[in-house]
N, C-alpha and C positions, 0 to 999 in steps of 0.2 A: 395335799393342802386342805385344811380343816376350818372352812370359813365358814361363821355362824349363819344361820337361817335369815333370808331379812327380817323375818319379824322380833326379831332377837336383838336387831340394832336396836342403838339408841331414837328415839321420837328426834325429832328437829321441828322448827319453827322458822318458815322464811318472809324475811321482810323483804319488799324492792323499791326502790327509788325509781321511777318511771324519768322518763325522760323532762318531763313535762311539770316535775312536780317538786317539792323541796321537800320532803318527808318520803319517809318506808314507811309503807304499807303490808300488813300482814297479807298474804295472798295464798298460803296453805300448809302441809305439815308434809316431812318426810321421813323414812329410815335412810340410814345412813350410819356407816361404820364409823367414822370419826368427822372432825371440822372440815377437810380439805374435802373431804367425799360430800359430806353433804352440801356444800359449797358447788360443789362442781356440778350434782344432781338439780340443784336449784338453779342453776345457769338453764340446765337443758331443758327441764321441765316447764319453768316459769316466765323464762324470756324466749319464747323460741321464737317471736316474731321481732325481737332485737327492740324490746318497748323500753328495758332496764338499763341503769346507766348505774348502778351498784346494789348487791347483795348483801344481807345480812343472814346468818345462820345462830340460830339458838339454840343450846338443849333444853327441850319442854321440859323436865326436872329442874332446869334454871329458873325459873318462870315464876313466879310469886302472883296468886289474883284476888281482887276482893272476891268476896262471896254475892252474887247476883242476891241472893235472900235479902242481905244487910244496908241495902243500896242506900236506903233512907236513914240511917243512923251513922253511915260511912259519910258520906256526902253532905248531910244537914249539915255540920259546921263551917262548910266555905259559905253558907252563903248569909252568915254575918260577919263576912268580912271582905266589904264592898272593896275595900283600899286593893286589893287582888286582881280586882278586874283592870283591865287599859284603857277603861274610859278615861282616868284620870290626867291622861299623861298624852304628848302632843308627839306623835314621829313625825321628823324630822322629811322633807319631800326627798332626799337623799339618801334615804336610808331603800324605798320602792318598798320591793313584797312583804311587808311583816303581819 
């Protein structure tokens, strides 16, 4: 059997879902041969005290980032444009966590 080096896997990227929360949160990176494996390392790694209620796996070459340099030339445009923000707009008491 001629299995690569781990450091020869692909990078990953794991988000979790906490129990507690409505979003993934990034929480760290791993190698991993393919999706199902890095999936399954991210179970054991990251939930071991059963905190996560679902996983996401990425590969870091999926991953698209601003550049930390350009923050201020990236971002200056939202904010003339107030109509973006939710002050505007009234949720509903039945809608709860938004």
């Amino acid at each position: 059997m001629n299995t690569p080096a781990l450091k020869e896997w692909p990078l990953w990227e794991v988000f979790v879902r906490s129990k507690q929360g409505l979003e993934h949160k990034h929480c760290g990176s791993l190698h991993a041969s393919d999706a199902r494996h890095a999936l399954q390392m991210a179970r054991d790694i990251y939930t071991r005290r059963q905190e996560g209620v679902s996983i996401w796996v990425v590969p870091s070459i999926a991953i698209t980032a601003s550049e930390p340099d350009s923050k201020d030339s990236f971002f200056d445009p939202a904010a003339d444009k107030v109509y973006r923000h939710p002050t505007f707009y009234e949720i509903p008491d039945k809608v709860g966590h938004m």
